[in-house]
N, C-alpha and C positions, 0 to 999 in steps of 0.2 A: 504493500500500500504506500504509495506518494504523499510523505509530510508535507502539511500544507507551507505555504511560504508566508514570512509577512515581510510588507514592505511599508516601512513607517515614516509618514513625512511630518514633515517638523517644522509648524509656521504653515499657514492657510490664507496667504496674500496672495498675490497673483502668481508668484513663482510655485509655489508648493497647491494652489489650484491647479494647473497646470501641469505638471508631474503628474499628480494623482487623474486628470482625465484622459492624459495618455497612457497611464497605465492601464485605466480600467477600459480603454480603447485595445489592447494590443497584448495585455498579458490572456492566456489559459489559465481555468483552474489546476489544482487547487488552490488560491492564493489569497489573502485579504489584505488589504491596503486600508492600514489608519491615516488619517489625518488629523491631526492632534493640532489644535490653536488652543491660546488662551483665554478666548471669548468665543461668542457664539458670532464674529463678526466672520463668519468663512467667506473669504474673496474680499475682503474690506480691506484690512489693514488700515494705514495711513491715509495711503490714497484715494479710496474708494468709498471710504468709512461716514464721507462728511455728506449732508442732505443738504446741502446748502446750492440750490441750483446755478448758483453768481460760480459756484468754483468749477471750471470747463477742464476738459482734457487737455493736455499740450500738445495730441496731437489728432491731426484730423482722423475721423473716423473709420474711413475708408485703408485707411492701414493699422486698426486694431485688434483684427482678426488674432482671435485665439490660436490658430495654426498657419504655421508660417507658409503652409500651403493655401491658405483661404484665407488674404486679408481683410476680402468683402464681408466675411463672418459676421462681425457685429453689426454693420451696416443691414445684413438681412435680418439680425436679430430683432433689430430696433423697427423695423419697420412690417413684421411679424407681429410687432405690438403695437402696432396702427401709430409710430410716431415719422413724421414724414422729415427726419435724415437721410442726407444725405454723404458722399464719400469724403469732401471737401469741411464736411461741418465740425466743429468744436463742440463737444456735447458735454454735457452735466457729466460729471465723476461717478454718481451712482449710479448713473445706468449704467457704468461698466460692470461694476460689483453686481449688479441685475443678472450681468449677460453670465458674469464667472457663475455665478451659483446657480442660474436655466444650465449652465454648457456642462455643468458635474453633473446634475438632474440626469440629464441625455444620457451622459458616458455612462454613469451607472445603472440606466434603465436597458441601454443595449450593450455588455459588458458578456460574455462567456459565461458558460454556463461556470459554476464554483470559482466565480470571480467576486468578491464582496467586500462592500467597503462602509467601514463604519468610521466616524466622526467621533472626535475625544475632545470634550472641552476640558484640559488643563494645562497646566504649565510643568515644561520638563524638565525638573532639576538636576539631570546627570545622566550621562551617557555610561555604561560601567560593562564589565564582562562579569561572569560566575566564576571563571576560571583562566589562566593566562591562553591567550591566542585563543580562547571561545569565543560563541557570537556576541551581539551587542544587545546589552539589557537596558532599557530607557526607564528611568527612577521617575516618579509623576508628583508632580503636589498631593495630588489624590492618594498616594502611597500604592497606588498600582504599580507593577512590572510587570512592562514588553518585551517579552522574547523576539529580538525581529534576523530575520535572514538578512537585512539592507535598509539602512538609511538614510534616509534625505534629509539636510538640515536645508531648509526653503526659508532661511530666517532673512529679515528684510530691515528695514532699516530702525534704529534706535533711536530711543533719546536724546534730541541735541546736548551736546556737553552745556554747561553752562562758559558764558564769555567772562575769558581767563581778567576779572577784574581785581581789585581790593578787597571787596567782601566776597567774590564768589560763592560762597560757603551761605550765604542769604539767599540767595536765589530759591523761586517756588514760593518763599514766605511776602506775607504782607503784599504790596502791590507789584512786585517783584514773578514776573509769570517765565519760566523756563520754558515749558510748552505749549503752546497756543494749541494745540490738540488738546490739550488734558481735560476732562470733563468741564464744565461750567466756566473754564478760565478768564472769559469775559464777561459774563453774565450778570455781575456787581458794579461792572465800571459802568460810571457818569457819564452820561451821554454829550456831557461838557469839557471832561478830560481832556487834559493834554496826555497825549501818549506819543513815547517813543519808542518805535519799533526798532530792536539791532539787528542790521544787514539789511540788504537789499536786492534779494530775488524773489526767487519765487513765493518762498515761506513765506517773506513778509508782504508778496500780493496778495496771497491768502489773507493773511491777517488783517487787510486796508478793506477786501473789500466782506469780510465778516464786518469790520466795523460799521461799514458806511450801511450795510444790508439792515445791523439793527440802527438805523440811526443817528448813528454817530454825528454828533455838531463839532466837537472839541478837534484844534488839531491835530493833527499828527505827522510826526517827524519820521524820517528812519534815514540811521545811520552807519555807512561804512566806510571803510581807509575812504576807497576811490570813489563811491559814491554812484557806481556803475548801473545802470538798470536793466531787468532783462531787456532783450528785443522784441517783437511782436513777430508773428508769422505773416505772410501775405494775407490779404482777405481770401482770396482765394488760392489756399496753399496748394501747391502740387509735387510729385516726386519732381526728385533732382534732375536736372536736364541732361538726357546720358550724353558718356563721353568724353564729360569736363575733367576727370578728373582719372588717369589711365589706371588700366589694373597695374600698372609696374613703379606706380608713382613714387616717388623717392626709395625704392627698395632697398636695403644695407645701409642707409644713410641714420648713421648713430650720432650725430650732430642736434642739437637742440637748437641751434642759433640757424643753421645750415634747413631743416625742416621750416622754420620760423618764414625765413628769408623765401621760399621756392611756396609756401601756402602762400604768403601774401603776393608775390609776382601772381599764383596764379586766380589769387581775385581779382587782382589789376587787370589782366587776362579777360578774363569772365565777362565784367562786366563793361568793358571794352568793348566786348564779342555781343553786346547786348542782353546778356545774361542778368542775373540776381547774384549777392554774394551768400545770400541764401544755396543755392544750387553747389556750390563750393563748398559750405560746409554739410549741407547733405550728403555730397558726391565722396566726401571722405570718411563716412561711418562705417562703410565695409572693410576701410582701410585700417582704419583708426587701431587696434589691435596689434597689428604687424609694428604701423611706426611707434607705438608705446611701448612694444615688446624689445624696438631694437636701440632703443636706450637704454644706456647703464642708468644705476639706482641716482647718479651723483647729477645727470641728466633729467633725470625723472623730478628729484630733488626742485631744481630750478625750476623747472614746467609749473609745479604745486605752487613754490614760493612767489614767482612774478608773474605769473600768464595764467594762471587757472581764473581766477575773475573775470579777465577777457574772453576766454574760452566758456565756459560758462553763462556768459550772457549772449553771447552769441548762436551755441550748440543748442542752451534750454529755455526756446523761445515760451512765451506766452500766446496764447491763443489771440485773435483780434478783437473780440470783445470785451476780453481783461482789460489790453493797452490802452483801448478808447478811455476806458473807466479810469485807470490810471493814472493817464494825462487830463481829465476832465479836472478829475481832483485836485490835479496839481495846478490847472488853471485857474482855479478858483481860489486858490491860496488856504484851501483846508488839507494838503497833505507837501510836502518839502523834503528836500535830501540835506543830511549832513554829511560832508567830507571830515572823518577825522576815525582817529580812534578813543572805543570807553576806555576810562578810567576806573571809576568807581559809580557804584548806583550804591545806595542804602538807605533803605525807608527809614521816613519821620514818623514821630509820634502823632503827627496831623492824620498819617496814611497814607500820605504822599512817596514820591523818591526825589530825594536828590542824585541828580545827574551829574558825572565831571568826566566828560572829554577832551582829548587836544586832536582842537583842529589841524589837519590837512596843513603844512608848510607854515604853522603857526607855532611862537614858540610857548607864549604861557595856553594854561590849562582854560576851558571855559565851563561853566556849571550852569543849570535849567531845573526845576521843579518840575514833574510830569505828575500826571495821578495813576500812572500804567505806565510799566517798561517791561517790554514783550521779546524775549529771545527768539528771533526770525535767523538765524544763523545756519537751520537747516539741520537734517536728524545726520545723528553720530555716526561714524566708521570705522572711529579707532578705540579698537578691540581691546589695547590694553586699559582703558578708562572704563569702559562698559561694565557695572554692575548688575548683570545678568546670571543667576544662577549655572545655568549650565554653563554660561561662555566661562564663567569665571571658573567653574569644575573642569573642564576642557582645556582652558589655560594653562590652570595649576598642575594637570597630568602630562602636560605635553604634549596632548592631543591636537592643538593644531597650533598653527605658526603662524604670526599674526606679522602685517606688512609693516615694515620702520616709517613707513611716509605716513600708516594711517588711514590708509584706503582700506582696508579690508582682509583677508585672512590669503593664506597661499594654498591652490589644490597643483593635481596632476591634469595632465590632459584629457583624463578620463574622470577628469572634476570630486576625483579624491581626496579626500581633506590629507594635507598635507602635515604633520607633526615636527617638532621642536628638532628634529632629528633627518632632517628631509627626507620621511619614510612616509610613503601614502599609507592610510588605513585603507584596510581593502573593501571593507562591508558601511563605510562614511564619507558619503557624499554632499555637496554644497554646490545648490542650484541661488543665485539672487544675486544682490547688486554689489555685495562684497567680493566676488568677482572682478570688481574694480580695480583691484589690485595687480592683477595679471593680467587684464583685457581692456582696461580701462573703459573701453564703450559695453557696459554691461549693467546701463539705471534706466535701459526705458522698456518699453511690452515689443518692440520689433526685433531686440534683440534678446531679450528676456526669453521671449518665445521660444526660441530656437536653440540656448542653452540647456531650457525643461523639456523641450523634446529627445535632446541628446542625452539627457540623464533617463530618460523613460526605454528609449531603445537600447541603451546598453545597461539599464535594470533587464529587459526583456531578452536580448540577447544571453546574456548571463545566464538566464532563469532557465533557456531553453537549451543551451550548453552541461547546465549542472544541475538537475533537476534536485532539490531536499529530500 
């Protein structure tokens, strides 16, 4: 008789949805497949999790498709549900989390006969064996143990660190908000508030346009060194113009200044050519990988330290209905950029914070009263900060080997978790955005995608090689 197999995914966001549809698409019984989150939010996470319809996709819908074979996928989902999207449209964030949790529905309604997949809501505090070089036993809050044949760790992004200031150690207290996720975290402030949002992307377009949705009169500031803001997509986005950009493009070239120098010629290029410089950075997402890979750490180093801000604003545009909003707000003189870096933030007795940055090329310090300061800085990556039960049990065992830059954790090519010892675990897998670290382009759904299918076919491959 054929013991049955389990394959246990860890984290129910997009990555670890994902996994599990492809498995229960493509594995034979006998086998069951957990999905274990620590809420009932399957397919939400972060990004998906918020009902606030002001907060849009970043990327058109026409290329959201669950399977990298079917980008149209959501596009027919949504209009399966009588809402008339289209491929070019920027859609509400929940509809995606809609589409994740109909597209497991499917997979596991047409799934192999002794193919079964049951849902765990808890949190999983340690990865452990019964015995050395045994399988892998996952320890639950619940004080359950998983015996599983292969694991997915599908964990997705954390906790922004708090901003390395004076009181650091105050953050989350008093008017002082770490998380603009975190349950109610606005929901007390003044509709008259000054608030100052730290940083200046994405996070904290979330966060302006939470405000302005309930409300909000009071201004609002936000602050960073450069004071950079994302860029906006075309209104009517489209893929990249083929061609712009060769498959052989800078191949071997381990120069950071030398990549630098031949991107920007080939925007100059581009749009010369009558192009977008949109098209250019699209054109180099398939690349993107390769020229990350073929920089040393010391190269890679500078990239993070002076150019990722630019890179970033540019690569993780906003949709065009965010920007209009935006720039509305800024027109009116109820939202402004600060150039500088914080200081110190520490709540008064009033309830208030006092604020003390130095500005941008400026040499004394400047201070401001807000009644809200909002850490928009963006969720965490580096691993050695992360107080996470398991990561910090995985840490401490040498279970995995976490990046010096901070991006994310190290696997093999066959997305092995990598350990303290450059030994892949053989039955510890890692699907998500911490992948950053080796692939750099590895934080949105068209590449995400295509990561969770390669861990699903070589689960399946495996399975079907070495049967339990």
């Amino acid at each position: 008789m054929t013991t049955e197999r389990i394959h246990a995914i860890v984290g129910a966001g997009f990555s670890g949805m994902a996994v599990a549809i492809h498995l229960l698409r493509t594995l034979q019984g006998p086998v069951r497949v957990f999905l274990i989150n620590r809420s009932l939010g399957f397919g939400r996470g972060l990004a998906y999790g918020t009902n606030s319809p002001s907060h849009l996709l970043n990327v058109p819908a026409g290329r959201m498709g669950l399977d990298p074979q079917d980008e149209g996928g959501f596009v027919e989902y949504l209009r399966s549900r009588g809402m008339p999207y289209g491929p070019a449209d920027f859609v509400p964030r929940s509809l995606y989390g809609d589409y994740l949790e109909r597209s497991l529905l499917k997979a596991q309604a047409g799934s192999a006969d002794g193919v079964k997949l049951e849902l765990i809501e808890a949190e999983v505090l340690a990865i452990e064996t019964r015995e050395p070089g045994g399988s892998p036993v996952l320890r639950l809050g619940s004080g359950r143990l998983i015996d599983a044949t292969e694991i997915v760790l599908a964990l997705g992004n954390f906790t922004p660190q708090p901003p390395a200031t004076l009181s650091a150690a105050r953050w989350s207290s008093g008017a002082l908000v770490n998380d603009v996720w975190s349950h109610g975290a606005l929901d007390s402030l003044s509709r008259d508030a000054g608030v100052l949002l730290v940083g200046t992307g994405l996070t904290a377009y979330d966060a302006v346009l939470r405000l302005l949705d309930q409300g909000h009169r009071g201004a609002i500031h936000m602050l960073s060194r450069r004071g950079l803001l994302p860029q906006p997509h075309r209104e009517q986005e489209t893929p990249p113009a083929p061609g712009i950009v060769q498959a052989d493009f800078l191949a071997g070239e381990g120069s950071l200044r030398r990549q630098l120098r031949a991107v920007r010629e080939l925007v100059r290029s581009a749009v010369e050519a009558g192009h977008d410089w949109r098209d250019v950075i699209g054109g180099l997402r398939p690349h993107t990988p390769r020229l990350w890979q073929q920089l040393g750490l010391r190269a890679r180093g500078q990239f993070v330290r002076h150019l990722l801000p630019y890179w970033d604003t540019h690569r993780h545009r906003a949709a065009p209905a965010i920007f209009r909003r935006i720039r509305g707000a800024m027109e009116s003189g109820q939202l402004g950029v600060l150039q500088g870096r914080l200081v110190d933030a520490a709540n008064r007795p009033d309830g208030d914070v006092l604020v003390t940055w130095k500005p941008r090329s400026a040499i004394r310090h400047a201070s401001a009263v807000y009644g809200a300061v909002i850490n928009c800085t963006g969720p965490s990556g580096d691993l050695r900060r992360v107080r996470e039960p398991l990561i910090e049990q995985l840490r401490a065992s040498g279970a995995l080997s976490v990046d010096p830059l901070a991006l994310g954790l190290h696997v093999d090519d066959d997305y092995r978790l990598l350990g303290l010892d450059g030994a892949p675990h053989d039955a510890i897998r890692y699907v998500g955005p911490l992948l950053k670290a080796r692939l750099w382009e590895a934080t949105a759904v068209p590449e995400l995608r295509i990561h969770a299918r390669n861990v699903a076919r070589l689960l399946a491959e495996r399975a079907s090689r070495t049967p339990a």
